[in-house]
LOMAR-280201 format. One record per residue: residue in one letter; x, y, z of N, C-alpha, C in turn. Coordinates in steps of 0.02 Angstrom, whole numbers, padded with zeros to 5 digits, always signed. Atoms other than C-alpha are relative to their C-alpha. Layout:
aXYZXYZXYZ;...
//
This chain:
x-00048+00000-00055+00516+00355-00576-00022-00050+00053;x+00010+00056-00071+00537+00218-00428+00018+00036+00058;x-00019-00008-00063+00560+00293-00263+00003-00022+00052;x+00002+00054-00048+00600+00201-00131+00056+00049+00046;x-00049-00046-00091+00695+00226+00064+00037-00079-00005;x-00049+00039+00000+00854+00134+00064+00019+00016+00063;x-00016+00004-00064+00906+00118+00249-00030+00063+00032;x+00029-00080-00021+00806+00287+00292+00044+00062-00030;x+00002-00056+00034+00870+00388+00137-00037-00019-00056;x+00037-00008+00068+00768+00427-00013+00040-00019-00067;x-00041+00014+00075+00819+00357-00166-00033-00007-00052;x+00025+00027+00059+00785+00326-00343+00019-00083-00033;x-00016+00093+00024+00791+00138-00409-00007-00021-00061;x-00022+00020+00089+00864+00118-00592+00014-00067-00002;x-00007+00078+00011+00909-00034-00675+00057-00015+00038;x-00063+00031-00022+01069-00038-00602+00022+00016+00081;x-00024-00002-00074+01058+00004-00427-00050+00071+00029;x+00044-00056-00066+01005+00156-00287+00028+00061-00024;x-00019-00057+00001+01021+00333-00339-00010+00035+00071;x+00016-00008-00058+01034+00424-00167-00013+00093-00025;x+00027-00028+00023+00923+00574-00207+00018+00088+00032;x+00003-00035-00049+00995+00704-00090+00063+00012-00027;x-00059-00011+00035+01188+00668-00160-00014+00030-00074;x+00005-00023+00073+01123+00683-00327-00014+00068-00008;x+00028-00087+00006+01029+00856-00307+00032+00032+00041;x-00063-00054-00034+01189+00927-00221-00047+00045+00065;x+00058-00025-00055+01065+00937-00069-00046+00050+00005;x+00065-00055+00027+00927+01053-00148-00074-00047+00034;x+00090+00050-00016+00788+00883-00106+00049-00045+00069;x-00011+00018-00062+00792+00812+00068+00017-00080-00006;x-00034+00050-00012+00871+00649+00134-00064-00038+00009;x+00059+00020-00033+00703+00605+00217-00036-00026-00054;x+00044+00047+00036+00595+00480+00104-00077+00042+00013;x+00075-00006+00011+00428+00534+00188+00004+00098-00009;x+00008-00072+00007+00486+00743+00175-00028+00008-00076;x+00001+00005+00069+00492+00715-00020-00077-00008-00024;x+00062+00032+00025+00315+00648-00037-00065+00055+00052;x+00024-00045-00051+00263+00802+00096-00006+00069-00042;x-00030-00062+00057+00336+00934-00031-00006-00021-00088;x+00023+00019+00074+00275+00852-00207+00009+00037-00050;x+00002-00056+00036+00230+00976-00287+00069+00044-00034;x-00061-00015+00041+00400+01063-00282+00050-00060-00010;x-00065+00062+00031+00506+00892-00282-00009-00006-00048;x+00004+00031+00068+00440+00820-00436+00030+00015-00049;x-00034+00003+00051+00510+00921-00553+00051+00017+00002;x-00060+00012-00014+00679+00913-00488+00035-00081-00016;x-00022+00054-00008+00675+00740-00486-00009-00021-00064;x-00037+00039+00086+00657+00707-00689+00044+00022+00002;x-00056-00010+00054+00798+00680-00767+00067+00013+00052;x-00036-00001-00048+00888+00681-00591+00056-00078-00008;x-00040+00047+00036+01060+00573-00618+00049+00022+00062;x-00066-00005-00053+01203+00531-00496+00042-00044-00005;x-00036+00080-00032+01306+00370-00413-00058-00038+00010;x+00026+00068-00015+01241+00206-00441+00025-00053+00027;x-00041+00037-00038+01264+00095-00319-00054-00054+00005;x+00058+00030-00011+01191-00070-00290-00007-00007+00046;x+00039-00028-00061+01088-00109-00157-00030-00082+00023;x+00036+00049-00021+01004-00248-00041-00085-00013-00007;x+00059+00018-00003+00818-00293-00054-00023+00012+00062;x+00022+00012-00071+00831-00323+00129+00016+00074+00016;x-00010-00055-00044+00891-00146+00170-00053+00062-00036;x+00063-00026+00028+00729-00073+00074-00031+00014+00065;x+00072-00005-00039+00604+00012+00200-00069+00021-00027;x+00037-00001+00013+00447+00056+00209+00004+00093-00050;x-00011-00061+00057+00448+00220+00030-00043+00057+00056;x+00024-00061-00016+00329+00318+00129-00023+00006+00098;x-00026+00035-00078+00389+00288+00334-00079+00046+00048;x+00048-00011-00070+00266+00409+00429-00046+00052-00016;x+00057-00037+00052+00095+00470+00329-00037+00029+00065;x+00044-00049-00034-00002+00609+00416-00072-00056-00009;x+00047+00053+00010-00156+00481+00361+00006-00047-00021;x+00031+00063+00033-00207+00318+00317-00048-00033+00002;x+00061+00010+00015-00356+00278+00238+00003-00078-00025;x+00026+00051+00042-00424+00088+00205-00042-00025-00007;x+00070+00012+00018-00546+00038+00112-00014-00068-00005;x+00004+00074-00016-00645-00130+00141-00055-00018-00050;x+00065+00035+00023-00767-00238+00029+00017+00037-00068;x+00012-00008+00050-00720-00173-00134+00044-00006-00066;x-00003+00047+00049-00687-00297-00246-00080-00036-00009;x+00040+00058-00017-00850-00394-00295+00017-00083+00022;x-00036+00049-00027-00744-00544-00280-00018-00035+00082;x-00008-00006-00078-00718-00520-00104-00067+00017+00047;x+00079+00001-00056-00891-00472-00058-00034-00041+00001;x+00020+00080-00004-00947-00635-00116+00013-00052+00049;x-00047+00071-00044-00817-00736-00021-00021+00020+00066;x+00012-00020-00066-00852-00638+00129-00079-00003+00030;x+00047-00008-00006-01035-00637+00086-00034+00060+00036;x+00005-00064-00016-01049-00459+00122-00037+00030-00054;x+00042-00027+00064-01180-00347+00019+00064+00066-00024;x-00048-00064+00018-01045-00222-00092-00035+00050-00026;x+00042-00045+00014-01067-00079-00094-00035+00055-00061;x+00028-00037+00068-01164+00034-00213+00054+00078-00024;x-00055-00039+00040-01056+00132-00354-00043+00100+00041;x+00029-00051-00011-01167+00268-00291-00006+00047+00062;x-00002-00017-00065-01134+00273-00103+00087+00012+00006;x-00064-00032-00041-00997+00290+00010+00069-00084+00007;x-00023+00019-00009-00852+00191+00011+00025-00019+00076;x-00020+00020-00072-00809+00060+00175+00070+00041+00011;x-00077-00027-00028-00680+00160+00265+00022+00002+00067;x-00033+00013-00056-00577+00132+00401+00087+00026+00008;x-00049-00032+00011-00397+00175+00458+00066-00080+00034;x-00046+00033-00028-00231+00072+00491+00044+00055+00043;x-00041-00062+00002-00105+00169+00603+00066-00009-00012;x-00073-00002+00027+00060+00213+00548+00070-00030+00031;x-00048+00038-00044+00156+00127+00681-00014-00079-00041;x-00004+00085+00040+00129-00065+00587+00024+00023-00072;x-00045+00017+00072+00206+00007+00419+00065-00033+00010;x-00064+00044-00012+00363-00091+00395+00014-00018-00070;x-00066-00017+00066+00483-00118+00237-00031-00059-00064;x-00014+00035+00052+00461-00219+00070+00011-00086+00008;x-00030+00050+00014+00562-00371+00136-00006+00003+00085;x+00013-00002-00083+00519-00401+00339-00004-00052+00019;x+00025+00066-00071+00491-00520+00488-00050+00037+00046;x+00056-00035-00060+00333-00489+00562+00009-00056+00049;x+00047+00019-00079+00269-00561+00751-00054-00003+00006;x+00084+00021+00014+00126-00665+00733-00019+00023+00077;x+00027+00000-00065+00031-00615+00875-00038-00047+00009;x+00041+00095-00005-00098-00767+00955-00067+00040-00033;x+00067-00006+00024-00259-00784+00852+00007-00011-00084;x+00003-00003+00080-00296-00779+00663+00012+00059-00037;x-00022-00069+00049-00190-00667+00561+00006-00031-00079;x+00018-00015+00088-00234-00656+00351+00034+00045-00039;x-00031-00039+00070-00172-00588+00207-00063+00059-00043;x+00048-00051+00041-00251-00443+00102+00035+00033-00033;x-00049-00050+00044-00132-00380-00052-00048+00059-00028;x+00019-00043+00026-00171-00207-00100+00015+00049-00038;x-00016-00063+00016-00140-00069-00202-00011+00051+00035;x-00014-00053-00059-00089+00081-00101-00007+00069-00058;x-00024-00061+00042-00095+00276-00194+00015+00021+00066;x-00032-00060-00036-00001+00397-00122-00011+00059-00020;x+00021-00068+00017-00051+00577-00118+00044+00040+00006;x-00058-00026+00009+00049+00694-00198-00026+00093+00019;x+00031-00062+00018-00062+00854-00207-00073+00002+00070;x+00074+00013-00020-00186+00901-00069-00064-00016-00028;x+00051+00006+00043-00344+00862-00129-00048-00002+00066;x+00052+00014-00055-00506+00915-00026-00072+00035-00075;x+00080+00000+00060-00690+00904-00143+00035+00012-00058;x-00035+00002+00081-00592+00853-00314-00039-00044-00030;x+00042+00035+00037-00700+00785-00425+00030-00066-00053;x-00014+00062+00035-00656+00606-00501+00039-00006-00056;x-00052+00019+00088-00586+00652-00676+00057+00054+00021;x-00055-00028-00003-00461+00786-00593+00047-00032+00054;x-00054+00000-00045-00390+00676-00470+00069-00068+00008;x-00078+00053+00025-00250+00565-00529+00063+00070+00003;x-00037-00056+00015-00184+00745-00539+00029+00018+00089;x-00007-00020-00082-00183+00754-00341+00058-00088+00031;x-00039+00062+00007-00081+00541-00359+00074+00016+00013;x-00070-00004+00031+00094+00553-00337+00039-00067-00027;x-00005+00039+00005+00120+00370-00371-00022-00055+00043;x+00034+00078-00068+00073+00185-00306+00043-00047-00003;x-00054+00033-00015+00156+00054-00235-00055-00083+00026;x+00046+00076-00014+00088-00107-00154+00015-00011+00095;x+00025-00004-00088+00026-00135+00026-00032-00073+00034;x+00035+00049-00018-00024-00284+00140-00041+00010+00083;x+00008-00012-00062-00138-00259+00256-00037-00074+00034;x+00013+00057-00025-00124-00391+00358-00054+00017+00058;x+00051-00004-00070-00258-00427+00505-00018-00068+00020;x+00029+00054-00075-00289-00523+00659-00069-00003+00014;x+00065-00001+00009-00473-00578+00624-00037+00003+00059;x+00041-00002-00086-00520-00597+00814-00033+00051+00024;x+00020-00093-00043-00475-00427+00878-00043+00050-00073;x+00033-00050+00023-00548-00349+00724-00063-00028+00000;x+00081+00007-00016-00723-00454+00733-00025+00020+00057;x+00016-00021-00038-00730-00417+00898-00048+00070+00013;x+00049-00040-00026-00869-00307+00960-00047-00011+00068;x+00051+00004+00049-01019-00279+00981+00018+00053-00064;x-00027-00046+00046-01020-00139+00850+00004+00070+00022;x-00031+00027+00042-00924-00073+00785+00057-00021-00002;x-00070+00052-00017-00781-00197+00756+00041+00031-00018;x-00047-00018-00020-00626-00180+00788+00047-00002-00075;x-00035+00002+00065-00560-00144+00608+00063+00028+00001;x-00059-00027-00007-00425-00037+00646+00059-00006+00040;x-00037+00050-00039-00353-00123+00784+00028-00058-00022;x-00049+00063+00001-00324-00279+00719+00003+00018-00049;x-00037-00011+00073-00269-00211+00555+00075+00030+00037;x-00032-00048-00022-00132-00125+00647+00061-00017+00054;x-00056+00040-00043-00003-00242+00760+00062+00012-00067;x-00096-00016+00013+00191-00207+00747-00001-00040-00075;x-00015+00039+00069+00225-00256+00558-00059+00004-00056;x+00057+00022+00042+00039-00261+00488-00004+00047-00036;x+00012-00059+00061+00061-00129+00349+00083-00022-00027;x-00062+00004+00045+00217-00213+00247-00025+00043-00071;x-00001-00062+00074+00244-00060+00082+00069-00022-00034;x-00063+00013+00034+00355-00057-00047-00008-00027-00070;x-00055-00016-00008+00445-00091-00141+00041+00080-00009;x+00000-00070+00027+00443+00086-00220-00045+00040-00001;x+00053-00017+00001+00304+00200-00224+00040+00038-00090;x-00029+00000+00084+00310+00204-00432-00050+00063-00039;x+00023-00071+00022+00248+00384-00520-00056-00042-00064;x+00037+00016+00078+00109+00368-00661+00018+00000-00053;x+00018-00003+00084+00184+00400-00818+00048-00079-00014;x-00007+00041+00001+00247+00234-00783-00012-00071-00014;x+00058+00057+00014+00098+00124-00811-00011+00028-00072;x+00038-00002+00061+00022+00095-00981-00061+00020+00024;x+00064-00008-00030-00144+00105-00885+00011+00000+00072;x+00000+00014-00058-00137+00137-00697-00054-00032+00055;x+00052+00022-00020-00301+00084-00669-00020-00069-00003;x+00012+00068+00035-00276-00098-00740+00068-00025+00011;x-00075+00010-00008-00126-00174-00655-00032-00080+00045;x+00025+00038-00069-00134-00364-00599+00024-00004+00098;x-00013-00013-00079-00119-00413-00414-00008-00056+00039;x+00000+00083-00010-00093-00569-00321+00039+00007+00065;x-00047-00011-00057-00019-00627-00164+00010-00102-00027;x+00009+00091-00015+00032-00826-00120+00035+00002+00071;x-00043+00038-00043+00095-00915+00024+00037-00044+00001;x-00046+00068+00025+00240-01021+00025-00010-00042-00107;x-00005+00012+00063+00228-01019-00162-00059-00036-00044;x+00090+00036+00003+00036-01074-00165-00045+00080-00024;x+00048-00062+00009-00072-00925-00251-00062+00013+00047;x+00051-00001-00041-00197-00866-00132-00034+00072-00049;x+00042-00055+00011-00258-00697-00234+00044+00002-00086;x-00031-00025+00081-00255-00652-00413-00056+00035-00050;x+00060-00055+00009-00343-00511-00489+00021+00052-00058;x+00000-00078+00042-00347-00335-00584-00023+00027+00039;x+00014-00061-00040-00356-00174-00507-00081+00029-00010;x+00047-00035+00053-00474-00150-00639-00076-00019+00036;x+00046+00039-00027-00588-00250-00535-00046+00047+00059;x+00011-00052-00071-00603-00130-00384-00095+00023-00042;x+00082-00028+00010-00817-00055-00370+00026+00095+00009;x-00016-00064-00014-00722+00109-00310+00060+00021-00027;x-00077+00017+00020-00559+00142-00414+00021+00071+00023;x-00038-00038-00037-00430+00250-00377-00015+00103+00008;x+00021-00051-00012-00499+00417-00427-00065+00003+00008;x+00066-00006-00016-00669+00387-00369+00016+00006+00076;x-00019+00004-00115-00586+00350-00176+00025+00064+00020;x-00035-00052-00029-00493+00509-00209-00055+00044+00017;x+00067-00066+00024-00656+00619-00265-00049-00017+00077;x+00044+00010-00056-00761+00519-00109+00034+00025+00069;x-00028-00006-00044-00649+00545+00020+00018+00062+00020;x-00020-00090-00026-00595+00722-00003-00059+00012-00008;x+00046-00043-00020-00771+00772-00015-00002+00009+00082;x+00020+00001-00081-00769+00736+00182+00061+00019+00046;x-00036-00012-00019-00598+00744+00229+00059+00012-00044;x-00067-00027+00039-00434+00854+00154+00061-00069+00005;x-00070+00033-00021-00304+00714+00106+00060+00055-00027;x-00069-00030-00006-00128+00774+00125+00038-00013-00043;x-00056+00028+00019+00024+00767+00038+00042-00073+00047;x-00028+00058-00056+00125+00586+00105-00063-00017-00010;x+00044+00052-00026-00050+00514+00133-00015-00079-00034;x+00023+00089+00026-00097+00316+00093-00060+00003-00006;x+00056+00042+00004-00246+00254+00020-00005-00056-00016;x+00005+00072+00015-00257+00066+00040-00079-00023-00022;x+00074-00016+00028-00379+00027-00093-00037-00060+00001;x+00016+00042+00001-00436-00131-00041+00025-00081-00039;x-00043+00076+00024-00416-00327-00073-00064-00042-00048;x+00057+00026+00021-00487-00434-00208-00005-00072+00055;x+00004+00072-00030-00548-00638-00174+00062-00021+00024;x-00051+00058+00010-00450-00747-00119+00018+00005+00089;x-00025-00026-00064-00422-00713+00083-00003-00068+00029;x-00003+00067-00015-00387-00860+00199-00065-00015+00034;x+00050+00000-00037-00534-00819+00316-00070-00044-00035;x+00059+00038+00033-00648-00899+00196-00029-00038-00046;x-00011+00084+00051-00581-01033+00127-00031-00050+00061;x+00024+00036-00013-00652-01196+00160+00046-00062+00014;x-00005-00053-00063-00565-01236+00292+00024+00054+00007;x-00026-00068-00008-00509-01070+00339+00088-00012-00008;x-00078+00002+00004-00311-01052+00325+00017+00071+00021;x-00036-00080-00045-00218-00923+00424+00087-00010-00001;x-00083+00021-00026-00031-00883+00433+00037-00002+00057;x-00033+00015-00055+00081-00967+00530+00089+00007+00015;x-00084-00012+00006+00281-00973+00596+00024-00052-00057;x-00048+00018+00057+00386-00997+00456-00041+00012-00070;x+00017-00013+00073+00268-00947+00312+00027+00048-00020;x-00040-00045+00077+00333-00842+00160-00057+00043-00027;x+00066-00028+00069+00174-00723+00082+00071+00073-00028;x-00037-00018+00041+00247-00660-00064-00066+00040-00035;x+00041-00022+00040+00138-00516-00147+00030+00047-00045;x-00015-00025+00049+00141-00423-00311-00039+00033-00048;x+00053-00015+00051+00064-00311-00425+00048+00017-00062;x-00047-00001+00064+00138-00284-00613-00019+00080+00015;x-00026-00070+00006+00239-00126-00637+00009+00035+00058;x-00019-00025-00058+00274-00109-00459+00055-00036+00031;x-00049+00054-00048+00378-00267-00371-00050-00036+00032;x+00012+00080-00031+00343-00393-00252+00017+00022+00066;x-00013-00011-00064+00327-00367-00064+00024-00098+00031;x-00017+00026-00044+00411-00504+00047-00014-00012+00037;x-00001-00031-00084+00353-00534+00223+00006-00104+00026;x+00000+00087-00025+00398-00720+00329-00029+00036+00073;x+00045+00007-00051+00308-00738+00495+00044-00046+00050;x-00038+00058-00028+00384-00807+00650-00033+00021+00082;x+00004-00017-00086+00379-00796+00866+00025+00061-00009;x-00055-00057-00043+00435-00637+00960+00048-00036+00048;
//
């Protein structure tokens, strides 16, 4: 199943257009995109085999699938890739995963116009899970079971305000200006993937590849972030885990490259879509 928020209702997204998930279940499952992903447990199995009006639909009138998460968790440095480029020591399979938070006010839709703010703002395509099942101390091989599906995430950041310190820097701040969490296009269920753990992942600018990867790549994968994280803190139903970015970031290219007005980053992971986002003035 694809789920996605079509103008701020919940829908399903077939080949041929928007199921509106609320008409279809003769209003048994809520209108609300982020109620659905709050209540899992009992939505889900309402929603196989759920069938209505197909209608088609804009790209542009896509928002963000999961609008206003009780948490969001993101994780930094784990790709080896990326700890290279950054020259950062990654961390050990054995420790604790970098964690930090974006807040929920910079999510924003699939297909957007962000507001560069002044300074150096970057790219970072990610795979996002969404938590379907509380999960607090779940151990690694039971928790795909706590997943309700993934989708794709950019967490953009303004390198200034988040180097800024002394310590510790300002990670969550400058991850976190009006727009800097573009989601979407769908937040897509597991039995969807051949492997959910092995999905590529890429971003470009203006039609120039800047990232290109496998999930598979990650030092912490998706049910190891679940099993680390709920040992310390209960995630929720609705919650995000942005699971980090591989190589490829502008910050440390040679020269550096940052985006500017009028760029295009176009990101994508297979078996999900393709996020959108252009860049301009306020």
């Amino acid at each position: 199943m694809r789920i996605a928020n079509l103008a701020g209702r919940a829908v399903l997204l077939v080949q041929d257009g928007a199921v509106d998930i609320h008409k279809a279940s003769e209003g048994a499952l809520d209108p609300d995109p982020g109620a659905l992903f709050e209540r899992w447990e009992e939505v889900r199995p309402l929603l196989v085999g759920l069938a209505g009006e197909c209608v088609p639909y804009a790209e542009r009138d896509l928002l963000a699938p999961v609008p206003s998460p009780r948490q969001i968790f993101a994780i930094g440095v784990n790709y080896e890739g990326h700890a290279e480029e950054a020259e950062l020591a990654a961390p050990a399979v054995s420790g604790c995963p970098v964690t930090f938070t974006k807040f929920a006010s910079c999510l924003t839709g699939p297909d957007s116009d962000v507001v560069l703010p002044p300074g150096m703002v970057d790219w970072e395509v990610e795979l996002v899970a969404v938590i379907g099942r509380a999960a607090h101390r779940v151990p690694a091989e039971g928790a795909w079971a706590h997943v309700a599906g993934l989708t794709i995430g950019q967490d953009l950041t303004e390198r200034i305000t988040q180097w800024s310190g002394p310590t510790p820097q300002q990670f969550s701040l400058g991850k976190s200006y009006p727009g800097f969490g573009p989601l979407g296009p769908a937040v897509v269920t597991l039995e969807e993937f051949d492997d959910p753990g092995d999905l590529r992942i890429g971003c470009s600018v203006n039609g120039v590849t800047m990232q290109d990867a496998s999930t598979s790549d990650m030092i912490f994968n998706v049910p190891e972030l679940v099993a680390r994280l709920s040992a310390i803190v209960p995630l929720l139903p609705g919650d995000l885990i942005f699971t980090g970015t591989p190589a490829g970031i502008g910050a440390t290219r040679v020269p550096a490259v940052f985006l500017k007005n009028g760029d295009e980053l176009v990101s994508h992971i297979e078996g999900i879509g393709t996020l959108r986002t252009t860049f301009g003035e306020g």
